[in-house]
C-alpha positions in Angstrom: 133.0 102.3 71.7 133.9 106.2 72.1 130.4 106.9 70.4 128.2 104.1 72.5 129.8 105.5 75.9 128.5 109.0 75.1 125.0 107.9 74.5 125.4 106.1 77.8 126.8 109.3 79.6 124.1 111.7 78.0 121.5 109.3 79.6 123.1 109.1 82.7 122.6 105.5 82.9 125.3 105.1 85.1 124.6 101.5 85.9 125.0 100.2 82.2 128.3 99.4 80.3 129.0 100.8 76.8 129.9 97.5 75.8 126.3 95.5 76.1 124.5 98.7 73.3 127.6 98.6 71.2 125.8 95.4 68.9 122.5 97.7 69.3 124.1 100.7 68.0 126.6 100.1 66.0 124.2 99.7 62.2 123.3 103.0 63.1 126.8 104.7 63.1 127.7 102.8 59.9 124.7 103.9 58.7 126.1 108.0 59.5 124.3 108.7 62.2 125.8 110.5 65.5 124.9 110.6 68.8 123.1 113.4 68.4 120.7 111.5 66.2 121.0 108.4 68.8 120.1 109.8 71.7 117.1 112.2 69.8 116.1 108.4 68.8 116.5 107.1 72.4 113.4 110.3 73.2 110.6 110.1 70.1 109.5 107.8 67.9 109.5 108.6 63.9 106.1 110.0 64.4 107.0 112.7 66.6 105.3 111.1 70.1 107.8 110.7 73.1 109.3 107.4 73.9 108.8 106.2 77.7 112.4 106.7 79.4 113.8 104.1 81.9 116.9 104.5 83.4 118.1 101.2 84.2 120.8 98.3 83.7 117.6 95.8 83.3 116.5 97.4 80.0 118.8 97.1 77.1 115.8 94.8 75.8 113.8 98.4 75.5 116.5 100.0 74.3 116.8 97.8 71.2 113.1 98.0 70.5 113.6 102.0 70.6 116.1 101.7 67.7 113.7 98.9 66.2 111.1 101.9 65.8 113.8 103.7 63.8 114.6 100.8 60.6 113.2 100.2 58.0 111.0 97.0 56.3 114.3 95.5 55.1 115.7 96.3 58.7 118.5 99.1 57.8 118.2 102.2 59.9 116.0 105.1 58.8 117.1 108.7 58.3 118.4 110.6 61.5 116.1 112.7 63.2 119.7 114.9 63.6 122.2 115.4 61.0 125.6 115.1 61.7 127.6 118.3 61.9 131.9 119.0 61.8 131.7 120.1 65.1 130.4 117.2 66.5 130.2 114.3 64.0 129.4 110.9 64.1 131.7 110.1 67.3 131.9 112.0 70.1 132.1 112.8 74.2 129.8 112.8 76.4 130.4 116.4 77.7 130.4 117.8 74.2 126.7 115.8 73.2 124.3 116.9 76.9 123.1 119.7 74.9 121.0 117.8 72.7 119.1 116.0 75.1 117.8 119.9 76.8 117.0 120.5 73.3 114.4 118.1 72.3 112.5 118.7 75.8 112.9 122.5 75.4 113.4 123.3 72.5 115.3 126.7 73.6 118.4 126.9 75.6 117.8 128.4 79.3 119.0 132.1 78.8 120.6 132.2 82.5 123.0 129.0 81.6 126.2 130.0 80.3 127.0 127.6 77.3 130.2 125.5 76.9 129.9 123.2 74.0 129.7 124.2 70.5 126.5 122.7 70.2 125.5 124.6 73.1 126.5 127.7 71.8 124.3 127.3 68.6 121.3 126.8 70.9 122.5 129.6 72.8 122.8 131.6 69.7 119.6 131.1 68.1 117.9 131.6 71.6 119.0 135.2 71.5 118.3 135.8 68.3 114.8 134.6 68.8 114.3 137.1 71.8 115.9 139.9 70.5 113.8 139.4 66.9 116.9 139.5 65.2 115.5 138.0 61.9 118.0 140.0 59.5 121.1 138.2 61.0 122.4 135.0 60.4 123.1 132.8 63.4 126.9 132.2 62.1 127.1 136.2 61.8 125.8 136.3 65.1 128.1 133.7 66.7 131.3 135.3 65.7 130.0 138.5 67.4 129.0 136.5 70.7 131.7 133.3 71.1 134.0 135.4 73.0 131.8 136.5 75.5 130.2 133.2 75.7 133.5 131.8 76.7 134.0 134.3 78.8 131.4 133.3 81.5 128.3 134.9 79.7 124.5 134.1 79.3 121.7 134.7 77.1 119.9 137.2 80.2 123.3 138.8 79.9 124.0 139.6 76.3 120.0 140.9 76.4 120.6 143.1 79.1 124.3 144.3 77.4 121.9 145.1 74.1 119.2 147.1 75.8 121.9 149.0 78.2 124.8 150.8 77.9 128.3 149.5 78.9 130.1 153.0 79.4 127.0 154.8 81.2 125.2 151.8 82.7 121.8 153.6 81.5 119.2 152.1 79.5 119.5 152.2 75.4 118.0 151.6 72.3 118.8 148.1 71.2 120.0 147.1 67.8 117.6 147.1 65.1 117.6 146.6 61.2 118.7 143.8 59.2 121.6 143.5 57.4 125.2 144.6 58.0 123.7 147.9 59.6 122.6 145.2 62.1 125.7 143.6 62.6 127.7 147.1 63.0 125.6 147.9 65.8 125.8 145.3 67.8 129.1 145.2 67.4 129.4 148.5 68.4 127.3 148.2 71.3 129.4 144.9 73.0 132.4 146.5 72.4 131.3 148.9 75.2 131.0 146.1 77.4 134.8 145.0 76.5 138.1 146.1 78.4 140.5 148.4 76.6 142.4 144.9 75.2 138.9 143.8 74.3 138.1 141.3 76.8 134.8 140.9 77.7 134.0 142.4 81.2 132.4 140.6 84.1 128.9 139.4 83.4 126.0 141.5 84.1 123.9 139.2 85.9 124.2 135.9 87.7 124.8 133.1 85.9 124.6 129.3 86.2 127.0 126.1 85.0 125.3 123.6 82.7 126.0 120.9 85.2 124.5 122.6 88.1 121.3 123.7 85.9 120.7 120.1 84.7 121.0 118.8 88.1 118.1 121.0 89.5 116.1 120.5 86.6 116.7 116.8 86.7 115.6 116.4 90.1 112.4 118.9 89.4 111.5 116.1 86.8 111.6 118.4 83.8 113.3 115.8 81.5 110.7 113.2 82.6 108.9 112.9 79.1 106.5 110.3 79.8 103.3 111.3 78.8 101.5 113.3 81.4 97.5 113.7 81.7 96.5 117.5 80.8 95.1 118.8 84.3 91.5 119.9 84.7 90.2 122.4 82.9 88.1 125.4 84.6 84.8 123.9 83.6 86.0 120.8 84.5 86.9 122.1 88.1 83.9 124.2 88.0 81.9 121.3 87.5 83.3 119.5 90.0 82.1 122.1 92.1 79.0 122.1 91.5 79.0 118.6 92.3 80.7 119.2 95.9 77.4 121.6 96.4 75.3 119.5 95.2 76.1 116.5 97.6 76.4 119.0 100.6 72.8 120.1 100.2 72.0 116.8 99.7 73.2 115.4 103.0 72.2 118.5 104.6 68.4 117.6 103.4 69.5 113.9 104.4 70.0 114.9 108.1 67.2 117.4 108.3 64.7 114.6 107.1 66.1 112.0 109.6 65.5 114.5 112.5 62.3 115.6 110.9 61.4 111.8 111.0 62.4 111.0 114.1 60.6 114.1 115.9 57.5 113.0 113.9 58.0 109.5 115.8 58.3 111.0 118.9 55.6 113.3 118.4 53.3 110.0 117.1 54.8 108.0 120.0 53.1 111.0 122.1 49.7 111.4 120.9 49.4 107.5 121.4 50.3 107.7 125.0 48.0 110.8 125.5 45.0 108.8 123.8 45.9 105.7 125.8 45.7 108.2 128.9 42.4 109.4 128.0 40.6 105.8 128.2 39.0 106.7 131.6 35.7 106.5 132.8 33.7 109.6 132.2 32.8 110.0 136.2 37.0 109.4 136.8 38.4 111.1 133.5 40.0 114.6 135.5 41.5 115.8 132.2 44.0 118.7 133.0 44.5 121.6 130.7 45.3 122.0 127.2 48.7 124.0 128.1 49.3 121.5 130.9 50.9 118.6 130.4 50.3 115.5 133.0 53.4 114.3 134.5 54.5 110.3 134.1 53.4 109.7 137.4 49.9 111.1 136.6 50.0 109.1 132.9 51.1 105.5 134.6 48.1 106.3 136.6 45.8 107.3 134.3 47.1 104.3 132.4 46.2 102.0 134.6 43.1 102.8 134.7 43.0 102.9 131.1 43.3 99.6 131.4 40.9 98.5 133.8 38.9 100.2 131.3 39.8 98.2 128.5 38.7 95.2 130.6 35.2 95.8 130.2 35.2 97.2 126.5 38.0 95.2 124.6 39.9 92.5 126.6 41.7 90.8 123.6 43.6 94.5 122.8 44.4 94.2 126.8 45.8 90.4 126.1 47.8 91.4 123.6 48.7 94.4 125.4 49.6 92.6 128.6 52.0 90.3 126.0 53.7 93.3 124.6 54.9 94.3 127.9 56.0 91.3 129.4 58.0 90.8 126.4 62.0 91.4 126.1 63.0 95.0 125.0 65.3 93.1 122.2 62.3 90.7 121.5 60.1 93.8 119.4 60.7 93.4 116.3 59.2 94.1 113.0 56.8 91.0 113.4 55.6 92.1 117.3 54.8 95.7 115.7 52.5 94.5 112.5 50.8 92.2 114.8 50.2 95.5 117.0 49.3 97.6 114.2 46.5 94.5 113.1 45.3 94.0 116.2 44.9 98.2 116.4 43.4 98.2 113.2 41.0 95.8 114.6 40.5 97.5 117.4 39.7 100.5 115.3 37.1 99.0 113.6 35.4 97.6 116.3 35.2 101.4 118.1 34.0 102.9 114.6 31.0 100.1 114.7 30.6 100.5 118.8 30.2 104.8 117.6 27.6 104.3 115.3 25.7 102.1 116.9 25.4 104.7 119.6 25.2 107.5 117.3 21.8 105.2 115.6 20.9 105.1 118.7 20.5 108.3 120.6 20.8 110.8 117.3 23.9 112.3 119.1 27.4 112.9 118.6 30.0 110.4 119.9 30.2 109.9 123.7 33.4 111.0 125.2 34.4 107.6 125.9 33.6 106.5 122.5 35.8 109.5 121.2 38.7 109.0 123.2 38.8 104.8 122.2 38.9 106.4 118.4 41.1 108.6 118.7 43.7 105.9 120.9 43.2 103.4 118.1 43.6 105.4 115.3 46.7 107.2 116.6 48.6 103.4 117.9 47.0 102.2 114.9 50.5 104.0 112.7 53.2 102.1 115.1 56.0 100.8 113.1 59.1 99.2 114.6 61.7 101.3 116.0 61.3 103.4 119.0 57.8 104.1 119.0 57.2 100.3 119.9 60.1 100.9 122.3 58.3 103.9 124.2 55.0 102.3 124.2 56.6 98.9 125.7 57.6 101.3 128.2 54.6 103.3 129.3 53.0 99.7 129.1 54.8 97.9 131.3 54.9 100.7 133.9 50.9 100.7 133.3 50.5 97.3 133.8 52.4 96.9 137.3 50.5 99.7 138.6 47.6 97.7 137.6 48.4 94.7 139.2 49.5 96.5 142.3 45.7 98.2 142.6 44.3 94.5 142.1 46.1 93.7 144.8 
């Protein structure tokens, strides 16, 4: 029970009872493992790969098929992943086994935490030795030179800085190299000049942090959160992703630029349809203003009008079915109103391009003006398409035709 309560109080699963993972757990102590080896269970598989961690009362289910992983064919557990030690053993507290559990996610003992447990110290041990490329030492040599000032509030950044500075001067210094018992000597020699008179350690160096306080921020930074995470981007990734972003930029850049292109070329189509429309005048009446001068709409509805009495004379089923455009509804033009305009332009077209060669068989001369301008109104209204150019000729149309009927009058 003593065993299964400090599994539960390394995991901080502080919502399950010891008693409900006592039938789960219990093979495996009679089997010689410790909690050590539990709780390393509890965080990878056999294979090495991390186990998905849930912290909940609702799970004992998931718990069980983490041990699962860890029996055999004929069901009897497998070989620790951690072998007991006489410090720890098979059975022990909860304060005594947290180390463990920084271990496997780290594997290296923070150097500004100040250990308290033996395990702790081990880690603590081999972490300096590690930093300080102390190969020629063992870590038990090492330990008995360290435990006291370990226990006496020190860290790993401490004990560094004590070996690569003096404890009498305060200035920098060598630090201890060599292997051996030459190694040993001098660092002994070197903390006992960071010890009192009575050889107690002095105050640490450097700031230091509780385990408790240390696994709480690191707890709620999610740094024991071993789920498997998804490596980031790399830079060619990101690059390319890049290159996409500019690439779709320019291409909605070119989108926009070719809808305004197509829209002024409506407009400017729109335009030279109106202007050939204008032109329709009798030869005696025509008045045509200047290239670099522009009619007014007054002048145009005008000029339209008499366009269309025109028309009358030359084509009067283009005037029918231009007299039915503009009485139509705005709403009404559709896509089937503007193919039966473009047809009935097309017709008209043809009809002008016979009318010109007759006259051109005729009288051995070029196109008459009026022959000219009916060509070139056809063949420019002949490219209407739905949409606003439809819309702006409705316009101008209607406009024409009620000055027409009002001359008539």
């Amino acid at each position: 029970m003593d065993a299964a309560r400090a599994v539960v109080g390394m995991q901080r699963w502080n919502d399950i009872s010891a008693e409900r993972l006592c039938a789960e757990l219990l093979p495996f102590f009679e089997a010689g493992w410790c909690v050590d080896a539990v709780v390393a269970a509890l965080h990878r598989r056999p294979d090495g790969t991390p186990q998905m961690q849930v912290r909940t009362s609702s799970r004992v289910d998931l718990v069980r098929y983490w041990l699962r992983q860890w029996r055999g064919p004929a069901g009897s557990p497998l070989r620790p992943p951690v072998e007991p030690s006489t410090d720890t053993g098979s059975v022990a507290v909860a304060d005594d086994q947290r180390a463990p559990l920084h271990l496997l996610q780290r594997r290296k003992w923070p150097s500004s935490v100040v250990p308290e447990t033996p395990d702790q110290t081990r880690a603590a041990v081999r972490a300096l030795a590690e930093s300080m490329r102390w190969s020629g030492v063992t870590d038990h040599e090492l330990l008995e030179l360290v435990a006291p000032f370990f226990g006496a509030g020190w860290s790993v950044d401490c004990l560094r800085h004590a070996m690569t500075t003096s404890g009498v001067t305060r200035q920098p210094a060598a630090a201890p190299a060599g292997s051996g018992a030459d190694l040993v000597d001098q660092i002994r020699r070197r903390l006992a000049t960071w010890a009192s008179k009575r050889g107690y350690p002095k105050r640490p160096p450097k700031e230091t942090l509780r385990y408790d306080d240390w696994f709480g921020k690191q707890q709620a930074l999610g740094t024991f959160d071993v789920r498997e995470r998804r490596p980031g981007p790399s830079r060619v990734q990101l690059e390319v992703v890049r290159q996409v972003r500019r690439l779709d930029e320019d291409r909605r850049r070119r989108r926009h630029q070719d809808r305004v292109a197509t829209a002024r070329w409506h407009d400017r189509k729109a335009q030279q349809s109106l202007d050939a429309l204008a032109a329709l005048l009798p030869p005696d009446s025509r008045g045509r203003p200047a290239a670099d001068e522009a009619p007014d709409p007054k002048t145009r509805h005008e000029r339209l009008a008499e366009g269309i009495f025109y028309l009358e004379a030359t084509d009067t089923a283009l005037v029918r079915w231009l007299r039915s455009l503009a009485e139509m509804d705005l709403a009404d033009i559709g896509p089937e109103a503007a193919k039966v305009t473009r047809l009935r332009m097309r017709d008209a077209r043809e009809r002008a391009s016979l009318a010109a060669l007759e006259q051109m068989g005729a009288a051995g001369e070029e196109l008459s003006e009026v022959a000219r301008a009916l060509a070139d109104y056809v063949s420019g209204a002949a490219d209407l398409e739905a949409g606003h150019e439809v819309r702006d000729m409705w316009q101008q149309l209607r406009k024409a035709f009620k000055a027409h009927d009002r001359t008539r009058r």
